[in-house]
N, C-alpha and C positions, 0 to 999 in steps of 0.2 A: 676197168671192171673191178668193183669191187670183194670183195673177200665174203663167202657166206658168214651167216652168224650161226654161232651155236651154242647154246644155255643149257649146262648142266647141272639137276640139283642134287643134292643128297642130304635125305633130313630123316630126322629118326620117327617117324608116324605118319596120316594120311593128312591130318589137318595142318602140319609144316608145309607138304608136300604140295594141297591144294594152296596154304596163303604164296609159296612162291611162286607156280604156277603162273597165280593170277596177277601176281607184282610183276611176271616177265612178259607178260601178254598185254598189259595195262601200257607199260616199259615200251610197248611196239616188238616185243620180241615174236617172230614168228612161232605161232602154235608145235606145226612141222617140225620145226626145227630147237622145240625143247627136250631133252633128254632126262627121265627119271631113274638114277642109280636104282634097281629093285631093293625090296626091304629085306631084309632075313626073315622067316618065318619063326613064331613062339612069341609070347607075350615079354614085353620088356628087353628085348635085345634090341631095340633099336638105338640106344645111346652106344652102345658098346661098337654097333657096328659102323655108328660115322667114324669115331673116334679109329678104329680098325682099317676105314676103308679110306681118311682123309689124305694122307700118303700116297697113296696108289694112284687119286684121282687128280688132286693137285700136277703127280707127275703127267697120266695123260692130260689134264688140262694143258700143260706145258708145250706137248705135242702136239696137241690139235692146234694151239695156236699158233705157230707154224703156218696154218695151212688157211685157216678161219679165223673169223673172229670171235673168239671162245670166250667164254664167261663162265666161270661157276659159283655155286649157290650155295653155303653151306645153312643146314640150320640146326641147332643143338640145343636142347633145354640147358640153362644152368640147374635146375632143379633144386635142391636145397642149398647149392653148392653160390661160387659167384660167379659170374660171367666173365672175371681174371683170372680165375682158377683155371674154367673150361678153356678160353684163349690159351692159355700155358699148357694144356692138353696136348691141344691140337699142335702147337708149337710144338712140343717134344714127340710129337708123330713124325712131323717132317725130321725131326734132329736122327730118331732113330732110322728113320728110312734114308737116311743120309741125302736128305733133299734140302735146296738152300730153303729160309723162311722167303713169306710170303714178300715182295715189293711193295713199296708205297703207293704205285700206280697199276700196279697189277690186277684184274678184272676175276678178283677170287674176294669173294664177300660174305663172311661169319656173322650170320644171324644167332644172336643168345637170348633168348628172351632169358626173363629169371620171372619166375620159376615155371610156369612153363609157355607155349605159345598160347593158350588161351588168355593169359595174363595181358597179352596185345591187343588182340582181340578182342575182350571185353572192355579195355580202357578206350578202343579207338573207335566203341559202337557207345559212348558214353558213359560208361557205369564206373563206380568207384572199386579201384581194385589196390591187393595188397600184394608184393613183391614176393611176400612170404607163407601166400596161403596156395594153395593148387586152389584154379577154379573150374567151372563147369565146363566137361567137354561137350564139345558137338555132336557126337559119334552117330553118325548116321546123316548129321546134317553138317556138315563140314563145309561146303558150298554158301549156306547162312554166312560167313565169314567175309563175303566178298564188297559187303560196304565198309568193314575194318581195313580190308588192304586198298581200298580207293582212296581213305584218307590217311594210309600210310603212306603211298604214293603222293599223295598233296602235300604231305611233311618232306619228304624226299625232294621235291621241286624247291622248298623255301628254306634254305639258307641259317634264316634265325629262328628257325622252329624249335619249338622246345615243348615237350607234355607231359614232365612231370614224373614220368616213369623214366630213373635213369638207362635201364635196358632195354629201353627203346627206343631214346634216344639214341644211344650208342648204333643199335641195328637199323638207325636211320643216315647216321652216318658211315655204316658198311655200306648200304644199299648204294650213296655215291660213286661207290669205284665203277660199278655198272657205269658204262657206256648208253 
């Protein structure tokens, strides 16, 4: 018999939260069995609180897998910032939480868009986007997004995909470690 699965994300706003969703549901991930870290309530704390909460979850990811077969989801804007920056972030969360860093083969996956996840989003429903400007949120229509993560998922399957936005690239090759 095999080992349940269990997907958990942690992303700092609703439209992270829906495109991973739908990437672990796409993925074959059971609905049931996805788990959404809740957000902090107040506008803007949601970066503060992955960065805060990535430590703790990493460690029970650690534990659950054990037991299941665990996955976790990170997603984090770079926002003005770079996508090495936020990765060295997150890396000195685990250093301070005195948890080892992430494995190579380890089913914990740092999604960064730069600058933010509408930036994927809009490039992967065809429109020309720039690294460096914030673009149009969804807010209210967040669900809109789920022909963008169909063809993030289609880049995810092919190997020599490449589109042109380096940070999403990059979040195309986290999304690998998924099982």
């Amino acid at each position: 018999m095999s080992k349940p699965i269990q997907a958990v994300i942690l992303g700092e706003d609703l439209q992270q939260r829906v495109f991973v969703r739908r990437m672990l549901t796409l993925l074959g991930y059971p609905r049931n069995r996805i788990h959404e870290v809740p957000l902090p309530s107040g506008a803007g704390a949601g970066e503060a609180h992955v960065r805060r909460a990535f430590a703790d979850d990493v460690r029970e990811h650690r534990r659950r897998a054990a037991r299941t077969r665990a996955v976790l989801v990170v997603m984090i804007d770079a926002d003005t910032g770079t996508v090495k920056h936020r990765r060295e972030q997150l890396a000195l969360a685990l250093t301070d939480g005195q948890i080892e860093p992430r494995h190579p083969d380890e089913p914990i996956a740092l999604l960064i868009p730069r600058r933010n996840v509408e930036t994927w989003v809009w490039h992967l429903l065809g429109r020309t986007v720039d690294e460096e400007k914030a673009h149009a949120k969804l807010t209210g229509r967040e669900s809109d997004c789920q022909p963008a993560i169909t063809r993030f998922v289609a880049l995810r399957a092919d190997p020599t995909s490449a589109t042109g936005l380096p940070s999403l690239d990059e979040g195309v090759i986290e999304s690998r470690r998924l099982p």
